[in-house]
C-alpha positions, -999 to 999 in steps of 0.1 A, spaced: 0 0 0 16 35 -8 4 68 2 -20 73 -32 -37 39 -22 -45 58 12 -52 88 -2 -76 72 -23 -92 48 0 -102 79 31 -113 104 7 -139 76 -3 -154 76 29 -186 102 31 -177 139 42 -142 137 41 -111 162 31 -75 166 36 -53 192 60 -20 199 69 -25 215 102 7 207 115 34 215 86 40 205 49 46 167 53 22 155 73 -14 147 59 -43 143 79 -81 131 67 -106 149 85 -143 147 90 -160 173 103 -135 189 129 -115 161 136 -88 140 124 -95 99 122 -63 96 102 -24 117 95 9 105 81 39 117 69 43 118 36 76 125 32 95 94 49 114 86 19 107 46 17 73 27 15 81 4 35 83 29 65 52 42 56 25 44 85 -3 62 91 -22 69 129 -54 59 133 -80 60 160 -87 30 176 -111 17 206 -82 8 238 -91 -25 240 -90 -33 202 -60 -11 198 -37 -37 226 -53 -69 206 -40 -57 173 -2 -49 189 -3 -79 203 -14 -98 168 8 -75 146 41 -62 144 37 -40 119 10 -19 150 27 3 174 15 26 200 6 59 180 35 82 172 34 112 191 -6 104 196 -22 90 234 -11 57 229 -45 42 242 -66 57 217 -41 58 188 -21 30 169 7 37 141 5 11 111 27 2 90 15 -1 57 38 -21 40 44 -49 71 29 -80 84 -9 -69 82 -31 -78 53 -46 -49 33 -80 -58 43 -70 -53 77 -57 -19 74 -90 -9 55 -111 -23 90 -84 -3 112 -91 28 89 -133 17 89 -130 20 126 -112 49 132 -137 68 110 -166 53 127 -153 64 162 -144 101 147 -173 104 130 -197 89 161 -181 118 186 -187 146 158 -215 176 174 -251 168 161 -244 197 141 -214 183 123 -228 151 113 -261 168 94 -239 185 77 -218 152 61 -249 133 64 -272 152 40 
């Protein structure tokens, strides 16, 4: 998976866009006000490519403990955030669940307001 396959796959899911709140290299996939998704773009080699995504705590120790290629979430609260590597031990369908879930969660603590607004 490179970082046009992850592109492509987020910007799929209803209502949402990209930012680069923190600086040039790092991508993040918003909906409404919040992030369920950021990675750098520029780390040079695909297989070092990760990406942060939400994750429910229990779920998020079950799949560190089943993959190494899931981490605690770089510079993220490591109970609510795994890193994943793309290119590593986990099927592709598995990333698109871990990605499915942290959109869900996101998306689930948007304002009532916020989620008319994608939902429409």
């Amino acid at each position: 998976m490179n970082i046009n396959d992850l592109k492509n796959y987020c910007l799929n899911k209803k209502g949402v866009y990209i930012d680069f709140p923190f600086d040039d290299r790092t991508i993040t996939f918003k909906i409404g006000s919040k992030m369920f998704a950021l990675s750098d773009i520029k780390t040079g080699e695909e297989k070092n490519l990760k990406v942060n995504l939400k994750c429910n705590p229990e779920l998020a120790m079950d799949l560190r403990n089943i993959y190494e290629g899931v981490i605690p979430g770089w510079h993220m609260n490591k109970k609510h955030w795994n890193s994943v590597f793309l290119n590593s031990d986990i099927p592709i369908n598995e990333i698109f669940k871990m990605i499915d879930h942290s959109y869900e969660l996101v998306f689930k603590s948007l304002k009532k307001s916020e989620k008319a607004k994608i939902e429409v």
